[in-house]
C-alpha positions in Angstrom: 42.6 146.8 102.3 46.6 146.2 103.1 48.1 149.3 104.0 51.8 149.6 104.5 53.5 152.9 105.3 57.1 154.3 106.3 58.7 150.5 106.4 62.6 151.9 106.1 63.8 148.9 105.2 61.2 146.3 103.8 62.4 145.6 100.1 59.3 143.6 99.1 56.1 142.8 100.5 55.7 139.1 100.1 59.0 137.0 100.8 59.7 134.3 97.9 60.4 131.0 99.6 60.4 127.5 98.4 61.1 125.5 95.1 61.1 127.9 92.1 60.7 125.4 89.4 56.4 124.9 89.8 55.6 127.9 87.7 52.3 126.6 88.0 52.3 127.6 91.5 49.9 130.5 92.6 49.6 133.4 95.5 46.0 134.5 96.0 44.5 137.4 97.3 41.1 136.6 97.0 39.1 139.5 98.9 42.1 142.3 98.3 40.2 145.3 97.3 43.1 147.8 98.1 46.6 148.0 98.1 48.4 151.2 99.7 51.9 151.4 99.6 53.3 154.6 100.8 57.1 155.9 101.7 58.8 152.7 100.7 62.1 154.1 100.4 63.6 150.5 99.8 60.8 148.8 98.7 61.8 147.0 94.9 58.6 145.0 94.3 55.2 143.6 95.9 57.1 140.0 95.2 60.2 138.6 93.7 59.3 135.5 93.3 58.0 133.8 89.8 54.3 132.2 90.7 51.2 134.0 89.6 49.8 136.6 91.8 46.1 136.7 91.6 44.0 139.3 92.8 40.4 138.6 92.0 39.0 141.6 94.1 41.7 144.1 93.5 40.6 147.6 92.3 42.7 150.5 93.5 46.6 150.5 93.7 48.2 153.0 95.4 52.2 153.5 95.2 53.3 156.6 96.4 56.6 157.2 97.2 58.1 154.1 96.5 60.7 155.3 94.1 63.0 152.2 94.2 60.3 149.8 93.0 61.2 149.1 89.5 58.2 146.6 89.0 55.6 144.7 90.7 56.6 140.8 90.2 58.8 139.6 87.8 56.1 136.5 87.1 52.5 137.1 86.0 49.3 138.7 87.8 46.1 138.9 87.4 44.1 141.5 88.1 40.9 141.9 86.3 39.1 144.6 88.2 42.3 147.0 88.3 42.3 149.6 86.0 44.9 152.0 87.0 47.5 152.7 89.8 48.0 156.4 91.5 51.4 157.4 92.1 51.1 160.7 93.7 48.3 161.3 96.7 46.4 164.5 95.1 47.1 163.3 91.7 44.7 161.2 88.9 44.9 158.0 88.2 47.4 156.2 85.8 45.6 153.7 83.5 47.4 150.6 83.3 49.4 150.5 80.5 49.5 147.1 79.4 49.3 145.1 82.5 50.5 146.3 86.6 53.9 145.6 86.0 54.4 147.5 82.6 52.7 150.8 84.2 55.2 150.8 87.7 57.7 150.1 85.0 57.1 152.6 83.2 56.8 155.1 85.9 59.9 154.0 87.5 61.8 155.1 84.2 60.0 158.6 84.0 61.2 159.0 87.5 64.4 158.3 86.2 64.4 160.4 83.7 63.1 163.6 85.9 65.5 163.0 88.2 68.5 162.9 85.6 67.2 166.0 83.8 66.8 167.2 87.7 70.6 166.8 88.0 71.7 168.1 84.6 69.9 171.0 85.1 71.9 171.8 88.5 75.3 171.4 87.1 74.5 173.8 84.1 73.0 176.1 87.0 76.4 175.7 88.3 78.2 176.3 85.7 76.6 179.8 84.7 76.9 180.5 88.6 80.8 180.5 88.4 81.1 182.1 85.1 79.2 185.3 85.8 81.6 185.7 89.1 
């Protein structure tokens, strides 16, 4: 299991170094079971860079309260055993959508989404405040 918790400041977990250009390049995790990754607040991805991420062993994801990270990777992974990521510690599990990266994607843009309506919902709040004085 990797477990990383209340980092402040770490923006991804693996640092992309080196020549770019060998797509064909690829970072293994061969015996990752777990990953826990909890109260990121500046955490953006596991890794930026663009070689495959393989995780052969990989079965639970956990991302909880990481709300900057808008995907995984922006390159490929595989990750045949995982079949969902929890978000929340008491909640269920999310069944990947299409792949890892479309399902922290996709619930990076509901968080989004809450908080805009979040917002909204205060200013009308303020609004009917000062009218009714």
């Amino acid at each position: 299991m990797m477990e990383i918790i209340c980092c402040e400041s770490i923006q991804e977990i693996v640092s992309h170094e080196g020549d770019a250009s060998d797509k064909d390049e690829k970072i293994v995790f061969k015996e990752l079971q777990a990953l826990y990754l909890k109260d990121l607040q500046e955490l953006k991805c596991f890794y930026s860079g663009n070689f495959t991420v393989c995780f052969p062993s990989l079965e639970q994801v956990f991302v909880i309260n990481c709300h900057k990270m808008e995907t995984f990777c922006p390159g490929a992974i595989n990750a045949d055993k995982l079949l969902g990521v929890k978000f929340q510690d008491m909640s269920d599990v999310v069944l990947l959508d299409i792949d890892l990266n479309s399902t922290i994607q996709k619930e990076f843009l509901a968080q989004v989404k809450s908080n805009s309506d979040i917002a909204v919902k205060g200013q009308e709040n303020e609004v009917d405040g000062k009218d009714s004085l």
